[in-house]
N, C-alpha and C positions, 0 to 999 in steps of 0.2 A: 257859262257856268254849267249849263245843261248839258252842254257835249263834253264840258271835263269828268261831268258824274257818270255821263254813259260810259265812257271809256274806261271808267276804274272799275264799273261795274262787271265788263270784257273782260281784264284782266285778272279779278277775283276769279269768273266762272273758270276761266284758262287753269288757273292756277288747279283749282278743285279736282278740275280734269285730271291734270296729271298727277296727282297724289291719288284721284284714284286708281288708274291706270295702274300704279307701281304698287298698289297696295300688297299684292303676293310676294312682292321681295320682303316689304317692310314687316311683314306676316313673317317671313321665312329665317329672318335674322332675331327675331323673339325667344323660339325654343333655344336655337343657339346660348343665348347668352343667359336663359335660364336655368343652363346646364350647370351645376357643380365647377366651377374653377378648377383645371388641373393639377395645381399641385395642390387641392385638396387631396389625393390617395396617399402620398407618403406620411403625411399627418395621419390618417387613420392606420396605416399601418406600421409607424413608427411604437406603441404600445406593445404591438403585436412581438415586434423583433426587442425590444427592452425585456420583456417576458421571458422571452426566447433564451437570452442571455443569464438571467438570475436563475432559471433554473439549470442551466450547466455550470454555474460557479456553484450550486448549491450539491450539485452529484459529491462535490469532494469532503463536504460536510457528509453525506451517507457513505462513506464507508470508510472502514478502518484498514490499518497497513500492521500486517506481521510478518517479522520475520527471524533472522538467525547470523549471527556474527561470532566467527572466531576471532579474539582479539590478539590471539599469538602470544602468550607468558606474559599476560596481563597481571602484575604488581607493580608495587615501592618502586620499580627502577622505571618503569614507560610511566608511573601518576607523578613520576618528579619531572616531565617534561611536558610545559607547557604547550608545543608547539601541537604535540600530539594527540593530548587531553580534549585541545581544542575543537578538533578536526572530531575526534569519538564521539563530543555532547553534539554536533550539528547532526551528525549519521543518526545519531540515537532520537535525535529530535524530530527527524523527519517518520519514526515509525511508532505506531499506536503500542506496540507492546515487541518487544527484543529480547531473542534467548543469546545470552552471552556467553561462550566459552572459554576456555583454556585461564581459568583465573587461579592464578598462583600467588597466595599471597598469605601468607602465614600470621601477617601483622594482620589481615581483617579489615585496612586502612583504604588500601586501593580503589575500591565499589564504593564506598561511600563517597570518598572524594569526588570521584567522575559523576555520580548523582548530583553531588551539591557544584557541580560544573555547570552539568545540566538544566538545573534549576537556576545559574545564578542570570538568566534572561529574564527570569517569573515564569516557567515552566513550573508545572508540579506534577515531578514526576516521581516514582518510589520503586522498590525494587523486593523482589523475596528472594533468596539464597538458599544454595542446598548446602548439606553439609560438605565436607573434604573429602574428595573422592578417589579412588587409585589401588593398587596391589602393592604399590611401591612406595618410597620416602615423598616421590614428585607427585602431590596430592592436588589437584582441580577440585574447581566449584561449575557451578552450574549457577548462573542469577537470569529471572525474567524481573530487563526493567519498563516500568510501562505508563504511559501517561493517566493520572487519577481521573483530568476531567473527560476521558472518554471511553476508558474500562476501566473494568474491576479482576483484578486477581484472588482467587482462590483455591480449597483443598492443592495447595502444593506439598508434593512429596514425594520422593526418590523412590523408584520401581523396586519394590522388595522381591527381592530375588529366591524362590525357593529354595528351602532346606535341603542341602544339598548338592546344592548347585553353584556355578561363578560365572555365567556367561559374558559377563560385562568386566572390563577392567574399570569403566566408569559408569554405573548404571542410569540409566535415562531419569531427568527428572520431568515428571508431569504435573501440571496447571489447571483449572479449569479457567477460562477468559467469560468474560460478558461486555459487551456493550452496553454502557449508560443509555446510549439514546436507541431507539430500534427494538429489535428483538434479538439481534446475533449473540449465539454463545456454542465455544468450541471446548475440546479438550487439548492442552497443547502438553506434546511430547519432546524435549529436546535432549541427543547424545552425543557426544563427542568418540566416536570410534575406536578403538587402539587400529594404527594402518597395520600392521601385521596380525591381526584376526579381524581386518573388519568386513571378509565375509561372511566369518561364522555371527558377528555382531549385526552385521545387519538382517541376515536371517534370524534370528534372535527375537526383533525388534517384534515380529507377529504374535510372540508372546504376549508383549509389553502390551502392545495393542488389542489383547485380547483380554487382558488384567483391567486397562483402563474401560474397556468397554461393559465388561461384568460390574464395574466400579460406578457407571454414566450409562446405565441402560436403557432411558430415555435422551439420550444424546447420540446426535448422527456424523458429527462433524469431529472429528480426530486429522489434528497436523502434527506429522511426524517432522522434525529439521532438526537439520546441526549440520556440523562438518563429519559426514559420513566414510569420509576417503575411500569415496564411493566412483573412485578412476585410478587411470594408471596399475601400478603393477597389484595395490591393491584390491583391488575388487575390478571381476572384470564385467563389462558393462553388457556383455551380448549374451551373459548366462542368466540364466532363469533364477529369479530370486520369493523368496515368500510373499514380497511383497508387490508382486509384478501386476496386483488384481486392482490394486488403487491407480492413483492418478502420480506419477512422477513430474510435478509444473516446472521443476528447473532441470532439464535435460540434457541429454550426453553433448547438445551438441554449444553447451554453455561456461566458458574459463569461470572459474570462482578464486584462478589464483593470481594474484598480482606481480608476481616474477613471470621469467620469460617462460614456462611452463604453459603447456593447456590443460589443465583438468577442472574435470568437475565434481570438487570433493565436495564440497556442500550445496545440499539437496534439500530440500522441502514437497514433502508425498501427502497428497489430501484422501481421505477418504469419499468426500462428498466432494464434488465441483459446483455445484447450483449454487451456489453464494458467492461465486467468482465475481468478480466486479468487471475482469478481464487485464487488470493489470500483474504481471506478475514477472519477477527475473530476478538481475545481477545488479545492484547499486554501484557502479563505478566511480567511486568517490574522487578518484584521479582525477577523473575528467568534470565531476562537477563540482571541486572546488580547485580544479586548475595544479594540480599538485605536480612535483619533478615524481621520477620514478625515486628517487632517491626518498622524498619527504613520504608517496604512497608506501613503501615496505617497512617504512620506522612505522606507520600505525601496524600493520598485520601483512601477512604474505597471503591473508584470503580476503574478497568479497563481502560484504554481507549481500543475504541473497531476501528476498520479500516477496510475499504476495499483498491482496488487497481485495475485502468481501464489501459487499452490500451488509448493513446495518439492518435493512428489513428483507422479509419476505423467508426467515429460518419458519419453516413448518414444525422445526423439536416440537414433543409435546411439553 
């Protein structure tokens, strides 16, 4: 009995031994495993990258989209076709305020229609109209139509043209815009050209620009757009014009026409750039609702052309 208790007692001391001996590994495998778990870091920075993402869905909430659309002999005869009405309230849908041109329509019927198109998604959008415009029996309108819940339309009214004078066969009508949400607020200008004066018309336009600015003279932001026929044999692009001191954002080197043609008749000139958001061009509706060439020229033989500002950061007083 005595020599079995010696020998357990051996074997205890043995044991002692080597657990102490090894104690610096045992030691060494502790920090280890008190280390943080590695796929703890994508957990801590999964927040980081969800953040990341809300605030680039959230950029398209700050800003607004303006632009300018010829709709080519817009009446009675293109709102009695469905196929094409359709195709105009999605275009018109995608921008925060739209200068419309070439509307012909004596009945008064057509604009509405295409608003109540517009709205018939739950869009609430509304529209101001100038009067009938022209030297001739073939009288245009000019309409800004614009979405309620994220501007406001005001002082519209057609460039009075001094005593004495006719520079215009359609005289420009101007707007003043506001953003609901932000600070942005512009004066908006839009003309429809005659092509055979529309260099003298667009030189012209410096006037107009100089009326609305005596008119807004704490206001810094003037957009001049429309179909300017401002290419081709109309206007030539490499001559010096009045207005060559601002900013031209849709350029020579840009089609706005939907036939086999390149020009670039319709233009949009900012006087101030700082509230660019950075997006700005040619809406090719063709290509983004998949249209034949045949379905894109029944809506219009131009473009609509857009830019796109930041909602804050306008210094106007």
């Amino acid at each position: 009995m005595k020599l079995k208790t010696i020998i357990l007692l051996i074997l205890i001391s043995l044991t002692l031994g080597c657990i102490s001996q090894n104690s610096e590994f045992v030691n060494g495998i502790i920090p280890i495993t008190a280390q943080p778990p590695i796929n703890e870091t994508p957990i801590i920075e999964a927040p980081i990258n969800n953040e990341t993402t809300e605030a680039e869905v959230e950029t398209t909430h700050d800003t607004i989209r303006i632009g300018a659309f010829n709709v080519q002999v817009f009446g009675v005869t293109k709102a009695s076709k469905p196929e094409v009405m359709n195709v105009l309230a999605d275009i018109i849908r995608t921008y925060d305020v739209i200068a419309i041109q070439e509307i012909r329509d004596s009945s008064q019927t057509a604009l509405p229609a295409l608003v109540d198109l517009v709205n018939s998604d739950g869009s609430e959008y509304s529209y101001v109209v100038s009067e009938r415009l022209g030297r001739t029996s073939s009288k245009e309108q000019y309409a800004y139509i614009y979405n309620t819940q994220t501007v406001s339309i005001s002082n519209a009214s057609v460039y009075p043209e001094p005593d004495g004078t006719d520079p215009f066969h359609r005289q420009p009508f101007i707007a003043s815009i506001e953003a609901l949400q932000g600070n942005f607020d512009a004066v908006l200008i839009v003309i429809h050209t005659d092509p055979d004066e529309a260099t003298e018309e667009i030189n012209g336009l410096d006037y107009v620009l100089a009326y609305a600015q005596s008119q807004n003279q704490e206001e810094d932001d003037f957009i001049i757009m429309g179909d300017l026929n401002a290419d081709g044999s109309y206007f030539d692009e490499d001559s010096t014009s009045e207005l060559d001191a601002y900013h031209w954002i849709i350029d020579d080197s840009q089609d706005t026409t939907t036939k086999s043609t390149d020009y670039t008749y319709d233009r949009i000139i900012l006087t101030d750039t700082s509230k660019l958001h950075g997006e700005h061009g040619v809406l090719r509706y063709d290509l983004v609702y998949a249209l034949s060439q045949e379905q894109t020229v029944s809506v219009s033989d131009h473009y609509p052309v857009y830019v796109e500002f930041r909602v804050n950061g306008d210094m106007d007083e």
